[in-house]
PDB file of N, CA, C and O in Angstrom:
ATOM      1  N   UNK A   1     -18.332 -20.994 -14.535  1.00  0.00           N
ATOM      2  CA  UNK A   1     -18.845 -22.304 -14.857  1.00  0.00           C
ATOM      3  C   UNK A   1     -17.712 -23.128 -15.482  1.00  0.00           C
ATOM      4  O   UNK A   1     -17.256 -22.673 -16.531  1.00  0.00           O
ATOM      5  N   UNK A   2     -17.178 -24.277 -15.007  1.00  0.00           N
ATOM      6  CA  UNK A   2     -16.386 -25.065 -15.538  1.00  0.00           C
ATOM      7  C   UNK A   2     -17.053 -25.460 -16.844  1.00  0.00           C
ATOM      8  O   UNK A   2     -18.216 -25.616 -17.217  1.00  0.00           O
ATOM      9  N   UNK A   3     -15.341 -25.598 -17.612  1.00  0.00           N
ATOM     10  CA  UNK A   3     -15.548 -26.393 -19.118  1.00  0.00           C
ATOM     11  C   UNK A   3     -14.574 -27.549 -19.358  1.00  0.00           C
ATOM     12  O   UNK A   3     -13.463 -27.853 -18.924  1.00  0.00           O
ATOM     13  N   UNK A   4     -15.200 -27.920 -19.982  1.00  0.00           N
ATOM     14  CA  UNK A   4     -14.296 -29.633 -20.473  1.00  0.00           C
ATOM     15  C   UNK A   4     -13.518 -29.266 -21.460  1.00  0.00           C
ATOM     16  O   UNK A   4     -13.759 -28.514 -22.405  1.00  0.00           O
ATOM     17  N   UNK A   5     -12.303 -30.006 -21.106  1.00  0.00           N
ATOM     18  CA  UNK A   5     -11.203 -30.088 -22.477  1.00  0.00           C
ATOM     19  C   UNK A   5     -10.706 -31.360 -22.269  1.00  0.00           C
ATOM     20  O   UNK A   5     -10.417 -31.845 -21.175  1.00  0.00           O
ATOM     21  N   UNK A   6     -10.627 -31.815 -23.212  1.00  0.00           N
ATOM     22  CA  UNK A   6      -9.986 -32.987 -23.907  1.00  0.00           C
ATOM     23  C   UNK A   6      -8.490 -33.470 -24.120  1.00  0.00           C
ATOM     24  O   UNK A   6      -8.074 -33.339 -25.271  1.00  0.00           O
ATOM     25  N   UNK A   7      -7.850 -33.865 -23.436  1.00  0.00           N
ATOM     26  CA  UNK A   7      -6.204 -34.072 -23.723  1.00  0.00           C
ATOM     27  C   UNK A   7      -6.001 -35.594 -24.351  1.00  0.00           C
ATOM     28  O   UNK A   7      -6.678 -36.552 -23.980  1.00  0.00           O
ATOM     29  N   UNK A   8      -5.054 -35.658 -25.269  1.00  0.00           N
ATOM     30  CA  UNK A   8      -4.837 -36.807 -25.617  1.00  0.00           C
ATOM     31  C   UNK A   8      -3.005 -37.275 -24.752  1.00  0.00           C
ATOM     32  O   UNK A   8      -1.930 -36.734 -24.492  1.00  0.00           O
ATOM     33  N   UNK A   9      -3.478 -38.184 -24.663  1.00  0.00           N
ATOM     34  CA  UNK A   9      -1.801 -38.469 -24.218  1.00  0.00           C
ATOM     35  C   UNK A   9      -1.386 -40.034 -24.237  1.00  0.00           C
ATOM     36  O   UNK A   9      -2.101 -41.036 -24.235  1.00  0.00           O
ATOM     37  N   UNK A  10      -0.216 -39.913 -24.253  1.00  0.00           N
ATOM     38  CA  UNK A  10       0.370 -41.546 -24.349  1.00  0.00           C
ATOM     39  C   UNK A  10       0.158 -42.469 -23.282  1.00  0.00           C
ATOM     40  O   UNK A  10       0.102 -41.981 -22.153  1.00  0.00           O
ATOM     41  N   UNK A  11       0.010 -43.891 -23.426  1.00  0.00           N
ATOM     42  CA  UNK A  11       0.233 -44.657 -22.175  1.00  0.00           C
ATOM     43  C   UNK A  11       0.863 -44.315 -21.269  1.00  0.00           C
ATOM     44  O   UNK A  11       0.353 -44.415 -20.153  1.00  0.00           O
ATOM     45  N   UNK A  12       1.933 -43.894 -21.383  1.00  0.00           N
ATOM     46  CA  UNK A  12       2.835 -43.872 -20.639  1.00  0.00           C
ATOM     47  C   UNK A  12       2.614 -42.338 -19.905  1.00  0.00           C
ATOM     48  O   UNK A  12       3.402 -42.041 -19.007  1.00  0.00           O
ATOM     49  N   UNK A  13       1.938 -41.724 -20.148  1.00  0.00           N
ATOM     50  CA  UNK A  13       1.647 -40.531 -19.384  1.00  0.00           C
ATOM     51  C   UNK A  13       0.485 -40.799 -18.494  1.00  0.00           C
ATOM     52  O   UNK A  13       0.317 -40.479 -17.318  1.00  0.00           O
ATOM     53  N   UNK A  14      -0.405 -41.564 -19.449  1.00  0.00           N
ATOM     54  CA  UNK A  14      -1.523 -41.406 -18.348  1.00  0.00           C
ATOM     55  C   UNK A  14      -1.257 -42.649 -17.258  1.00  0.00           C
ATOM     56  O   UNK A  14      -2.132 -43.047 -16.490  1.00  0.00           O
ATOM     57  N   UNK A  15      -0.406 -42.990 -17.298  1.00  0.00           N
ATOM     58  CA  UNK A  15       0.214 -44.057 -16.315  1.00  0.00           C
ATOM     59  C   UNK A  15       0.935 -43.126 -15.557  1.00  0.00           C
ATOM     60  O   UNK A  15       1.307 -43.565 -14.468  1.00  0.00           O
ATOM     61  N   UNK A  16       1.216 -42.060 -15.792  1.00  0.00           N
ATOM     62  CA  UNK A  16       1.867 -41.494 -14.766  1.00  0.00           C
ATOM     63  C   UNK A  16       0.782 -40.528 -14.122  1.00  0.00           C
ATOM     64  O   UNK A  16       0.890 -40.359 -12.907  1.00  0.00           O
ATOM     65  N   UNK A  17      -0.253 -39.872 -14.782  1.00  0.00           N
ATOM     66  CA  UNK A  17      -0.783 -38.991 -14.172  1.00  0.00           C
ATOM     67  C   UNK A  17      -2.057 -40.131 -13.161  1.00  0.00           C
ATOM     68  O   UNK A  17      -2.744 -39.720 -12.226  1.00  0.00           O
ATOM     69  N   UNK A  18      -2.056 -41.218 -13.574  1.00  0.00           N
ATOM     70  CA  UNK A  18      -2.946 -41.930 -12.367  1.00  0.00           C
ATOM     71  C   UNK A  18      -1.987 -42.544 -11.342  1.00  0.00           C
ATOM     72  O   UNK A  18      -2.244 -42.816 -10.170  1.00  0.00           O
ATOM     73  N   UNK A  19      -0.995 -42.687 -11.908  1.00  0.00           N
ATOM     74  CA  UNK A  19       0.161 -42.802 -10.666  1.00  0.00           C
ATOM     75  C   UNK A  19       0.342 -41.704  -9.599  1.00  0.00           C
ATOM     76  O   UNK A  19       0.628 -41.835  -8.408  1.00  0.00           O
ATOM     77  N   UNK A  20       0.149 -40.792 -10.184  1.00  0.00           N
ATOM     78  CA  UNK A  20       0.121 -39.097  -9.320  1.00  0.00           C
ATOM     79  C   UNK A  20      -1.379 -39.153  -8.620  1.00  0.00           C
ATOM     80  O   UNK A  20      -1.553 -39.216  -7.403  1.00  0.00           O
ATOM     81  N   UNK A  21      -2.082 -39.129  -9.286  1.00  0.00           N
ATOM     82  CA  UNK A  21      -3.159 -38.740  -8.613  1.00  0.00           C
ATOM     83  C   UNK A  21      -3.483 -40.269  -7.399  1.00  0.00           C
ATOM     84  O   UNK A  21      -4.002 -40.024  -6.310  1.00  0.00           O
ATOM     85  N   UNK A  22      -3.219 -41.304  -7.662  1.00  0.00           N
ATOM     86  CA  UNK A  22      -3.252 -42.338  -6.653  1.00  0.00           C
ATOM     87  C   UNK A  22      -2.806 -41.641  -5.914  1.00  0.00           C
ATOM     88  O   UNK A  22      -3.479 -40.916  -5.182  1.00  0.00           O
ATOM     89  N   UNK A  23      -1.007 -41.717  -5.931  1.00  0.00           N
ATOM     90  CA  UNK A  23      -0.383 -41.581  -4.406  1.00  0.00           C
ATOM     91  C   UNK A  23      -0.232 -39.763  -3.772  1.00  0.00           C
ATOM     92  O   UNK A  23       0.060 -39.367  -2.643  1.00  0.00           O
ATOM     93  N   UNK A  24      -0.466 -39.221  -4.644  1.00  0.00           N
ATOM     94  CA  UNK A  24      -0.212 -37.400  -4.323  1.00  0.00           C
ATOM     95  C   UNK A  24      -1.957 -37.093  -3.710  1.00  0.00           C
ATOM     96  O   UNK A  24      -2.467 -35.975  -3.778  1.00  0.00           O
ATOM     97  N   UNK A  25      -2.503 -38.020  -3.272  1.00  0.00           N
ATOM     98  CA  UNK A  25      -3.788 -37.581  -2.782  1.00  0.00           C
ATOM     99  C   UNK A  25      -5.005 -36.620  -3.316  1.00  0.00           C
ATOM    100  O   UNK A  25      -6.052 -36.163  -2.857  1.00  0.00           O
ATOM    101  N   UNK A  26      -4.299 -36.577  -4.504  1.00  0.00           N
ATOM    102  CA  UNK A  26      -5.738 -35.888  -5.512  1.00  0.00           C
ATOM    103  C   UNK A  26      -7.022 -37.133  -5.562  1.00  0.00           C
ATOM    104  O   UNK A  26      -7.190 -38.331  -5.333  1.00  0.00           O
ATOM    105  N   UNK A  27      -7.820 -35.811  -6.069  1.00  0.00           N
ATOM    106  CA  UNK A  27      -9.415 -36.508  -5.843  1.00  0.00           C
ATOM    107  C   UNK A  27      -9.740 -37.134  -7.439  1.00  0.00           C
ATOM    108  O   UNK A  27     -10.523 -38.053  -7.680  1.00  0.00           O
ATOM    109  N   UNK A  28      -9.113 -36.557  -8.203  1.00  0.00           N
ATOM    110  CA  UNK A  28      -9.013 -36.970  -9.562  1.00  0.00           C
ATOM    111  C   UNK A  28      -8.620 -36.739 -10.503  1.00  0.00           C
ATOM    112  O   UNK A  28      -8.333 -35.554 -10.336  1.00  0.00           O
ATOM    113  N   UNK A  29      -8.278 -37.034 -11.740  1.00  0.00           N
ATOM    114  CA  UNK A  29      -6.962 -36.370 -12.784  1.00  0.00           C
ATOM    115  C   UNK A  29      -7.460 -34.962 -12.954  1.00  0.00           C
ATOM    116  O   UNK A  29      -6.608 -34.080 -12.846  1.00  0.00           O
ATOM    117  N   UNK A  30      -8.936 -34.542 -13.250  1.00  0.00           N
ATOM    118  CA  UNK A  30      -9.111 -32.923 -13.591  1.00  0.00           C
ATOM    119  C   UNK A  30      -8.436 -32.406 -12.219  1.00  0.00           C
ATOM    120  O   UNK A  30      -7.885 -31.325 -12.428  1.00  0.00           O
ATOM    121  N   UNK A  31      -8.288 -32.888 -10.714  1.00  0.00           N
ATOM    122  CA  UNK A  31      -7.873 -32.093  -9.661  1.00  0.00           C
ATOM    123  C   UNK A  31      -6.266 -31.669  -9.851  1.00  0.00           C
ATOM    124  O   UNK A  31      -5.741 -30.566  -9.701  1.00  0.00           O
ATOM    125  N   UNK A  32      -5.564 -33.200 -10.311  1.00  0.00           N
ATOM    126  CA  UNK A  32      -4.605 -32.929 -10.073  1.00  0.00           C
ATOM    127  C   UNK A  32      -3.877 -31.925 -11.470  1.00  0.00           C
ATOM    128  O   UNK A  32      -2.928 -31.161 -11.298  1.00  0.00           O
ATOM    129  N   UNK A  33      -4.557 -32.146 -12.796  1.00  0.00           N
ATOM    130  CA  UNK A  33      -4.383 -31.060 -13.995  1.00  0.00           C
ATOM    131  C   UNK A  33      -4.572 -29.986 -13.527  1.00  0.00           C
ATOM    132  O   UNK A  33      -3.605 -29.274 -13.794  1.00  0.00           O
ATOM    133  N   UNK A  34      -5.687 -29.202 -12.671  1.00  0.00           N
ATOM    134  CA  UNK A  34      -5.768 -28.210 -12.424  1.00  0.00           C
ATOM    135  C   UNK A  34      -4.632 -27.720 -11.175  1.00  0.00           C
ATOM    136  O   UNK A  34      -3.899 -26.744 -11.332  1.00  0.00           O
ATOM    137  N   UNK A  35      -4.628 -28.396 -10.182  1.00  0.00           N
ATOM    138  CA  UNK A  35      -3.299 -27.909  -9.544  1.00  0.00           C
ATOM    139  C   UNK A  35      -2.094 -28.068 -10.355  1.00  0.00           C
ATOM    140  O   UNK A  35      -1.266 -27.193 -10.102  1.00  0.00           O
ATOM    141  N   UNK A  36      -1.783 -28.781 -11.117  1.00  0.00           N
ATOM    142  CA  UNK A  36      -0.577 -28.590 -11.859  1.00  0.00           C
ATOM    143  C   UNK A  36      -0.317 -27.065 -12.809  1.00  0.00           C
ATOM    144  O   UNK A  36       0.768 -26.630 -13.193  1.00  0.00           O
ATOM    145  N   UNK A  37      -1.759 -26.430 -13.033  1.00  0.00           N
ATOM    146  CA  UNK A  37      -1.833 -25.190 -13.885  1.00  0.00           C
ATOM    147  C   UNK A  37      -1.856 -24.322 -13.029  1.00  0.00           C
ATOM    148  O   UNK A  37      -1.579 -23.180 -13.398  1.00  0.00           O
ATOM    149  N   UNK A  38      -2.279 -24.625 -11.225  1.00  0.00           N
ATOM    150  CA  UNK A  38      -1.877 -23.526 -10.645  1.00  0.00           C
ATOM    151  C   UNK A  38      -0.383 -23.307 -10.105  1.00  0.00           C
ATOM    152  O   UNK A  38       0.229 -22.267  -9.863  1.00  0.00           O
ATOM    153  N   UNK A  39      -0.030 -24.598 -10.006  1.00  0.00           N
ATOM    154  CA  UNK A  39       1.674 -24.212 -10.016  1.00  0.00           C
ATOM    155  C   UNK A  39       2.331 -23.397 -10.953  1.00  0.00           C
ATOM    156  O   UNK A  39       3.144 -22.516 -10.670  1.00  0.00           O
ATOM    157  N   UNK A  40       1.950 -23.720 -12.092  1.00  0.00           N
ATOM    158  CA  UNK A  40       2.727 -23.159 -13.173  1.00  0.00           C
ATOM    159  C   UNK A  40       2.161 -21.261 -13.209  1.00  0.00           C
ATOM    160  O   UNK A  40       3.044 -20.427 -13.406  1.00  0.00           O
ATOM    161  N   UNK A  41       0.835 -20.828 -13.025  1.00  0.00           N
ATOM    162  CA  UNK A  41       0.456 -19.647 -12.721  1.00  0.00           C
ATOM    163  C   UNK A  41       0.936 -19.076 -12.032  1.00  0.00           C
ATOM    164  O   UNK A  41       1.008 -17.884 -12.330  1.00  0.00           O
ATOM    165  N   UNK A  42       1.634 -19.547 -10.557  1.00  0.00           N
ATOM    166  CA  UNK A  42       2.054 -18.884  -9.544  1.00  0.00           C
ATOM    167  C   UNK A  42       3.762 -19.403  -9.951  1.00  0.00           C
ATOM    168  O   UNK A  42       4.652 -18.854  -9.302  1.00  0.00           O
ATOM    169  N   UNK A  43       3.983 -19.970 -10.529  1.00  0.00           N
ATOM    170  CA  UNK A  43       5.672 -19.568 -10.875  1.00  0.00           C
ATOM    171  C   UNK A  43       5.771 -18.816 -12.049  1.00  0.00           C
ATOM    172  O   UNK A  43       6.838 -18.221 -12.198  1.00  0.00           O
ATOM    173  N   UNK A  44       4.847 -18.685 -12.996  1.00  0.00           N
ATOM    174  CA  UNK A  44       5.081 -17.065 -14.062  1.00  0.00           C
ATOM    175  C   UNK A  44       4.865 -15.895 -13.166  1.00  0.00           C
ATOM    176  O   UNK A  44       5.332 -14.775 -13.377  1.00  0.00           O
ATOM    177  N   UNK A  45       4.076 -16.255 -12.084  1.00  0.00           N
ATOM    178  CA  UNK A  45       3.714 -14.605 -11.270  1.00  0.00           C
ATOM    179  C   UNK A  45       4.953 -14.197 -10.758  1.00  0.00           C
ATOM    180  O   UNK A  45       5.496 -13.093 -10.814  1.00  0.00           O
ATOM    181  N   UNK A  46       5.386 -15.438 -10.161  1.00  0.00           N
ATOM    182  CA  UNK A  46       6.947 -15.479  -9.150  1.00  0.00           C
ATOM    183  C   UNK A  46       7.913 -14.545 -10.276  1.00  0.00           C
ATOM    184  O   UNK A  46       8.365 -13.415 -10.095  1.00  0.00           O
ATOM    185  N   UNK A  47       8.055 -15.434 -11.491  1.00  0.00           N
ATOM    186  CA  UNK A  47       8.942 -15.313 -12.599  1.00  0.00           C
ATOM    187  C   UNK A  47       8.911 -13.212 -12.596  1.00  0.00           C
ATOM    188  O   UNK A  47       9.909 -12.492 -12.574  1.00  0.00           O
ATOM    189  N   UNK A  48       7.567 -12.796 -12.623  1.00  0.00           N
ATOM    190  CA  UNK A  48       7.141 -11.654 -13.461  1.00  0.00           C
ATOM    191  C   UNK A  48       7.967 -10.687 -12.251  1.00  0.00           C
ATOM    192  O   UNK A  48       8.926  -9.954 -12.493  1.00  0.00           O
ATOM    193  N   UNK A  49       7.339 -10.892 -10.930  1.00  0.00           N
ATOM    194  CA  UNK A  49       7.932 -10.421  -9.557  1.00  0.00           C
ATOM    195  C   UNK A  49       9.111 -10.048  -9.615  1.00  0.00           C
ATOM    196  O   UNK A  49       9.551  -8.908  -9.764  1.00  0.00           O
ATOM    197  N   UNK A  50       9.865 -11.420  -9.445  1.00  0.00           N
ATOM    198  CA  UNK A  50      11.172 -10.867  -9.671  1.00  0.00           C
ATOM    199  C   UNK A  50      11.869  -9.930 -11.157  1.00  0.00           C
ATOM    200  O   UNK A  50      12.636  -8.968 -11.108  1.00  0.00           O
ATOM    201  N   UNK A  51      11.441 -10.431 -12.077  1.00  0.00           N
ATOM    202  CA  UNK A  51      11.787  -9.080 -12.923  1.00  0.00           C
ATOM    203  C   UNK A  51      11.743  -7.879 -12.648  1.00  0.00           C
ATOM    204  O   UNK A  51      12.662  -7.079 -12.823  1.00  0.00           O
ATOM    205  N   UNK A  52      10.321  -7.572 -12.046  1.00  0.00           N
ATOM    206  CA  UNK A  52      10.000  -6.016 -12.014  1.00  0.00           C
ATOM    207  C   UNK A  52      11.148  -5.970 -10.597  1.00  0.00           C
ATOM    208  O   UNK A  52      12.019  -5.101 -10.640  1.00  0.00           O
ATOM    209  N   UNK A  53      11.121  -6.621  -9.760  1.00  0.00           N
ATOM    210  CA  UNK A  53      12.174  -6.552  -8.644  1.00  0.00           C
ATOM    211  C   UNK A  53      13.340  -5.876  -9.347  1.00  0.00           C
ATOM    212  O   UNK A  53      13.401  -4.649  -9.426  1.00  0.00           O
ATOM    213  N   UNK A  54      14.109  -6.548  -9.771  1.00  0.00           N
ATOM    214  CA  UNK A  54      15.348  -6.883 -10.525  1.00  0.00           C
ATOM    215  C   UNK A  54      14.782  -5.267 -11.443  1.00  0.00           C
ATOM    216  O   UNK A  54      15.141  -4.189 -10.968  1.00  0.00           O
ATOM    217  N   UNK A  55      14.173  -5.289 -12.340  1.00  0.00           N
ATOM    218  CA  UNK A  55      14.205  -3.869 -13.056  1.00  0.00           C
ATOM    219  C   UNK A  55      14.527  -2.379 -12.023  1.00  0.00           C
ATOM    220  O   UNK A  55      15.395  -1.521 -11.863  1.00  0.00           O
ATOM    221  N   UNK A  56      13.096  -2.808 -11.468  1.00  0.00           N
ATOM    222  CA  UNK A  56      13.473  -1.834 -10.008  1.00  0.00           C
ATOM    223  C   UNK A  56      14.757  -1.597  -9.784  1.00  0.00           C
ATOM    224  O   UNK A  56      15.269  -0.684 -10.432  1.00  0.00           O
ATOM    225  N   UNK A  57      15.530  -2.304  -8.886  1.00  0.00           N
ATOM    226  CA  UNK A  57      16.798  -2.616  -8.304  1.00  0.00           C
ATOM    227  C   UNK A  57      17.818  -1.793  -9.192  1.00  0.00           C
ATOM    228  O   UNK A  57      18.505  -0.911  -8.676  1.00  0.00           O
ATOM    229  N   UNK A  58      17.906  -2.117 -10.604  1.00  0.00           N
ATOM    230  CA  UNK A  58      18.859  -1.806 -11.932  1.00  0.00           C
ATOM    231  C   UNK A  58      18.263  -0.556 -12.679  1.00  0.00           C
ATOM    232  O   UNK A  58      18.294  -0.357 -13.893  1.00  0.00           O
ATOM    233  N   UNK A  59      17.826   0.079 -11.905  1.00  0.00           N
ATOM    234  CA  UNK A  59      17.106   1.252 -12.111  1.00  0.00           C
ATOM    235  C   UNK A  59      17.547   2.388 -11.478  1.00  0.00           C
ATOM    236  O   UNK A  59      17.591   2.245 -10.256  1.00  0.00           O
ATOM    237  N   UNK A  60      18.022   3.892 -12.040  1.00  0.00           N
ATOM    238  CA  UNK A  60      18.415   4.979 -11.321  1.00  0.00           C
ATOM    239  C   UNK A  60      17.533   5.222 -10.472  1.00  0.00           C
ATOM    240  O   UNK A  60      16.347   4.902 -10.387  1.00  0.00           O
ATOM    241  N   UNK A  61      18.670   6.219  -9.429  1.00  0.00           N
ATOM    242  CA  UNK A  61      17.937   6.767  -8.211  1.00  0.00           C
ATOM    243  C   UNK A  61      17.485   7.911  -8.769  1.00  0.00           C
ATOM    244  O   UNK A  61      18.132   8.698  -9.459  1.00  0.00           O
ATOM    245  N   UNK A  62      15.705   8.012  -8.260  1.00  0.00           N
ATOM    246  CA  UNK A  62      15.343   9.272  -8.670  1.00  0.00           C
ATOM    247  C   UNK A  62      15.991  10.173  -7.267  1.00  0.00           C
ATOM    248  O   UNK A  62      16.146   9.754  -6.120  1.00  0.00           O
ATOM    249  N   UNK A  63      16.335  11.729  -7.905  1.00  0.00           N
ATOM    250  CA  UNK A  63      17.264  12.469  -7.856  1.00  0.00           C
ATOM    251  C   UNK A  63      16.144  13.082  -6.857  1.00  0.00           C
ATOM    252  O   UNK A  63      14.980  13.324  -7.175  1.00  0.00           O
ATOM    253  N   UNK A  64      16.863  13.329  -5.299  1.00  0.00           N
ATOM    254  CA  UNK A  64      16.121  13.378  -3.957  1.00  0.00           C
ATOM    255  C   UNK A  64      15.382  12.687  -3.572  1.00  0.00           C
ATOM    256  O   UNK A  64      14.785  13.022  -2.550  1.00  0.00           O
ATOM    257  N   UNK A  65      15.072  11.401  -4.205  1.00  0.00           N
ATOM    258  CA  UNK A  65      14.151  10.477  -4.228  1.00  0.00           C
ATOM    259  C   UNK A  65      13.880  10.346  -2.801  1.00  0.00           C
ATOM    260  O   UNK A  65      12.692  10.448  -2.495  1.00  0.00           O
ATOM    261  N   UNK A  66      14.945  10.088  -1.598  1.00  0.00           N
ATOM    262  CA  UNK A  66      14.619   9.544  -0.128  1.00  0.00           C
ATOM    263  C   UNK A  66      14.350  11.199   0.292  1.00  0.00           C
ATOM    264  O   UNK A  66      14.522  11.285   1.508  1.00  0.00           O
ATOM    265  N   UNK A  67      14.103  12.114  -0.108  1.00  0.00           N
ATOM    266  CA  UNK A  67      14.303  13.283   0.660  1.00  0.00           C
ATOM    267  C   UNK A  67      13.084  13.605   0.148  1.00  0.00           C
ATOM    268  O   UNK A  67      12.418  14.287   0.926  1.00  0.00           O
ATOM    269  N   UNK A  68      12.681  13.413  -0.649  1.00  0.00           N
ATOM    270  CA  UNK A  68      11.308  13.841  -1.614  1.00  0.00           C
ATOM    271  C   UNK A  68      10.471  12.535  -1.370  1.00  0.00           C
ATOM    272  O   UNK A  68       9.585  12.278  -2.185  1.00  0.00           O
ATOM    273  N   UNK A  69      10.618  11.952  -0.639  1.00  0.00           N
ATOM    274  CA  UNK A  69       9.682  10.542   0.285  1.00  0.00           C
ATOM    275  C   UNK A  69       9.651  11.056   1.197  1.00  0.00           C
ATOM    276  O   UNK A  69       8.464  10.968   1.511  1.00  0.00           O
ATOM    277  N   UNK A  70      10.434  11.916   2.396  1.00  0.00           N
ATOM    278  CA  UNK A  70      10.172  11.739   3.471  1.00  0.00           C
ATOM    279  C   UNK A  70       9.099  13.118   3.564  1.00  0.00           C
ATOM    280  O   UNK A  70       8.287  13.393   4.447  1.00  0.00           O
ATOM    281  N   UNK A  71       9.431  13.837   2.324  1.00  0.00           N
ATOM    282  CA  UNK A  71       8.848  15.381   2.373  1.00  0.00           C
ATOM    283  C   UNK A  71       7.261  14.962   2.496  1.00  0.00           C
ATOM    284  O   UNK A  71       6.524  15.594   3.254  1.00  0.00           O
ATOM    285  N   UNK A  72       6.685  13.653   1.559  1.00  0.00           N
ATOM    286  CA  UNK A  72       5.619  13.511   1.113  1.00  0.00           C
ATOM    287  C   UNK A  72       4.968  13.176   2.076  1.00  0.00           C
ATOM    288  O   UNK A  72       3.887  13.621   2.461  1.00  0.00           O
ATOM    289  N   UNK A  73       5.876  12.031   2.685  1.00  0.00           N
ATOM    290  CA  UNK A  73       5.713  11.477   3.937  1.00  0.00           C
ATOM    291  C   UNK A  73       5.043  12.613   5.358  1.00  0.00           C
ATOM    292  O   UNK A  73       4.290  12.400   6.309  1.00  0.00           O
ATOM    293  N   UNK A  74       5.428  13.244   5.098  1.00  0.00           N
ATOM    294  CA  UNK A  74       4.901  14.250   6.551  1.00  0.00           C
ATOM    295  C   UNK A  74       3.826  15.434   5.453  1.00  0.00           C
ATOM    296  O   UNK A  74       3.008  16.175   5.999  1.00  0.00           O
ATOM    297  N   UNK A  75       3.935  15.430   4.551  1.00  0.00           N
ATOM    298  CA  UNK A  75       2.559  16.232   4.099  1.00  0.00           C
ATOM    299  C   UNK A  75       1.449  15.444   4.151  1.00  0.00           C
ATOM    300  O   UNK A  75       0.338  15.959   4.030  1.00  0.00           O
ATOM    301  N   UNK A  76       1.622  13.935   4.362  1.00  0.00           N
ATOM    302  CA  UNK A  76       0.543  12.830   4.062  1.00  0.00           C
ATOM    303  C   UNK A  76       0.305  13.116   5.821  1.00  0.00           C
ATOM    304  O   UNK A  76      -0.748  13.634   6.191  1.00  0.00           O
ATOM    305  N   UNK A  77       1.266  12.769   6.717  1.00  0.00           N
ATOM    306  CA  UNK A  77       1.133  13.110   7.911  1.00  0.00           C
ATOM    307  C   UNK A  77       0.287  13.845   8.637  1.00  0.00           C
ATOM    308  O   UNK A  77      -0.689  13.618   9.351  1.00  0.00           O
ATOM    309  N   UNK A  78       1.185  15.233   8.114  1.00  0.00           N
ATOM    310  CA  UNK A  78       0.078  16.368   8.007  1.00  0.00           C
ATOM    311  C   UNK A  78      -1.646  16.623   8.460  1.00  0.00           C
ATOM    312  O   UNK A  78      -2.317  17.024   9.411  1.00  0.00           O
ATOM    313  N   UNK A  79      -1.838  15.967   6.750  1.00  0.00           N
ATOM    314  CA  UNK A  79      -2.865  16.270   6.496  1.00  0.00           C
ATOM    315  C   UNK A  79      -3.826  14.632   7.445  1.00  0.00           C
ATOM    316  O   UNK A  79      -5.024  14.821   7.656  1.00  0.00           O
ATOM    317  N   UNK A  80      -3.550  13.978   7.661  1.00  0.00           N
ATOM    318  CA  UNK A  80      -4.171  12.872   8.009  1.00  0.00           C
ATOM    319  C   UNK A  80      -3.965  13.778   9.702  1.00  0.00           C
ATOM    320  O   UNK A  80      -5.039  13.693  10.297  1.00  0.00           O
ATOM    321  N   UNK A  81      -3.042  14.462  10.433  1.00  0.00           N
ATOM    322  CA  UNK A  81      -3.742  15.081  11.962  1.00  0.00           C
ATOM    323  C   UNK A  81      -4.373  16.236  11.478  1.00  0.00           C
ATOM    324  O   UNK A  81      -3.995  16.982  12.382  1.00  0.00           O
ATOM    325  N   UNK A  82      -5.066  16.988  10.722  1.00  0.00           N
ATOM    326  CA  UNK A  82      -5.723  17.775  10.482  1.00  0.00           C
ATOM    327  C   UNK A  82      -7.025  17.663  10.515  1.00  0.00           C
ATOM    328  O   UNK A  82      -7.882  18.380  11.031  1.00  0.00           O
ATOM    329  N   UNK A  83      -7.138  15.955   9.455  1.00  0.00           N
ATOM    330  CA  UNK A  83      -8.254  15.134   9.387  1.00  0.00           C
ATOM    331  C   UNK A  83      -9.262  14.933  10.687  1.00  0.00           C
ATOM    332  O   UNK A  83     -10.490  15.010  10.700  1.00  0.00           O
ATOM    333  N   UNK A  84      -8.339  14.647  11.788  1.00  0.00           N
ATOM    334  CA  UNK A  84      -8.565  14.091  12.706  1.00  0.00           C
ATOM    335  C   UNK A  84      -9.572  15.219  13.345  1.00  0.00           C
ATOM    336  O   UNK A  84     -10.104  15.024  14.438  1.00  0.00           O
TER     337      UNK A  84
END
């Protein structure tokens, strides 16, 4: 269920956010506030991504790691034509 919040802001902002929402084709300032919070959601997600990327990456190789994937890999194999 949507809730109301209240922003205060200067002339000069809300001159810009009805300037935005005129010409950027929003339906109305709550539309275009709320897409502005989903931009910002999906660039902390982006932000978070690449860290764990980047951690990943700067992270030792576990020791047989590709050899102890491929082992798993054909026991998963395996057992999935057995299934069958």
């Amino acid at each position: 269920m949507p809730t109301t919040m209240n922003v205060s802001l200067s002339e000069l902002m809300k001159a810009f956010v009805d300037e935005e929402v005129r010409d950027g084709g929003y339906v109305s300032t709550s539309d275009y506030i709320r897409d502005l919070i989903r931009q910002r959601q999906r660039a902390k997600a982006e932000a978070a991504l690449q860290q764990a990327i980047a951690a990943g990456l700067g992270s030792p190789a576990v020791p047989g790691g590709v050899e102890l994937f491929e082992q798993m890999r054909a026991r998963a194999r395996s057992r999935d034509a057995h299934a069958q």
